[in-house]
Every structure is written in C-alpha cells, then in structure tokens.
N, C-alpha and C positions, 0 to 999 in steps of 0.2 A: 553808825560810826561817823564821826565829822572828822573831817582830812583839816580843817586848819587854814592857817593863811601862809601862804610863802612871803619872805620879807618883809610880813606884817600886813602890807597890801594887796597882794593879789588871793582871791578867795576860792579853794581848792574843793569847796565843795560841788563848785558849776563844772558839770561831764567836761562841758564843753573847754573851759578853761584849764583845766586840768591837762585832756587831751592836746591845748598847744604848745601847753611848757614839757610835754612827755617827747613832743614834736620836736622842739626846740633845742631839746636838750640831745637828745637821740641825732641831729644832724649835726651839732656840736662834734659829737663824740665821733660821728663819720667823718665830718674833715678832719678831725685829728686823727683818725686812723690813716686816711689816706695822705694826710703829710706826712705822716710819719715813717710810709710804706717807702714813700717817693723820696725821703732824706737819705742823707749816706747815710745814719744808724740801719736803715730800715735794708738799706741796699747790704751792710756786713748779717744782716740778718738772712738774708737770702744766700750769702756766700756760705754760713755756717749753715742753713739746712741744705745747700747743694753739697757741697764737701767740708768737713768741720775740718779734716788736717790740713785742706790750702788753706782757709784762714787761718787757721796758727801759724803757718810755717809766712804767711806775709804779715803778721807780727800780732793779730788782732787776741786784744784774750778774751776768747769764747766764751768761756765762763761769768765774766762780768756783763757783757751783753746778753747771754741767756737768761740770768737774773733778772735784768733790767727788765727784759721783755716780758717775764714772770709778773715781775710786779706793775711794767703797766696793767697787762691782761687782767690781771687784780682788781686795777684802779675801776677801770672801766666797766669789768662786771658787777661793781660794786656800785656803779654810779645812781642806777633805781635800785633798790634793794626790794625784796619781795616780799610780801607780808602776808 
C-alpha cells in the first residue's frame, strides 16, 4: 500500500520520513495541549471539574466551555486518524 506524498513533496512512503512528521505533528499537538492547560480557558476548566457550582455561581457558563473542551478533545484525537 503506498502512503502518498504530503503537500505534494515530502514522500510518505520512507519509515523514516513518515516517522518525523508523526513526530512533528504529535509535539505540535503537545504544546497546544499544554498552552491550553496553562491559559485562563484551561484554568475555568479546572474550576469546573473541582466544583462545577463555584463556577457557575462566579458567572462562567459551564456548559459552553465543556463543549468547547468536547470538541477540541475531538479535534485532536482526530488529528492521525487510524487505518
């Protein structure tokens, strides 16, 4: 089975090239987890799974940030997809 070329130029069939954009991409996806942890979205994230009614009651609506977080978690597991 032949993997292809990524943006036309790089040739996904070499282990080795393959393995640095799996690289690449995968610590991509780590600093944006960990800025994301470190931002104040990431920090109301942490208020709602310590107690979801202080967040509400200091005005944050929980509900829209659980989604959000939904759909990065999404984003992200979807970034290699499996075959």
């Amino acid at each position: 089975m032949t993997r292809g070329k990524l943006f036309g130029m790089i040739d996904l069939n070499s282990d080795i090239a393959l393995y640095y954009i799996v690289l690449v991409v995968m610590l991509l996806a780590f600093a944006l987890i960990v800025r994301i942890v470190h931002s104040p979205f990431g920090q109301v994230l942490v208020a709602i799974k310590e107690n979801e009614p202080r967040a509400v009651s200091l005005g944050y609506d929980t509900a829209r940030y659980k989604l959000l977080a939904f759909v990065l978690s999404a984003g992200l597991a979807g970034v290699w997809p499996a075959r």
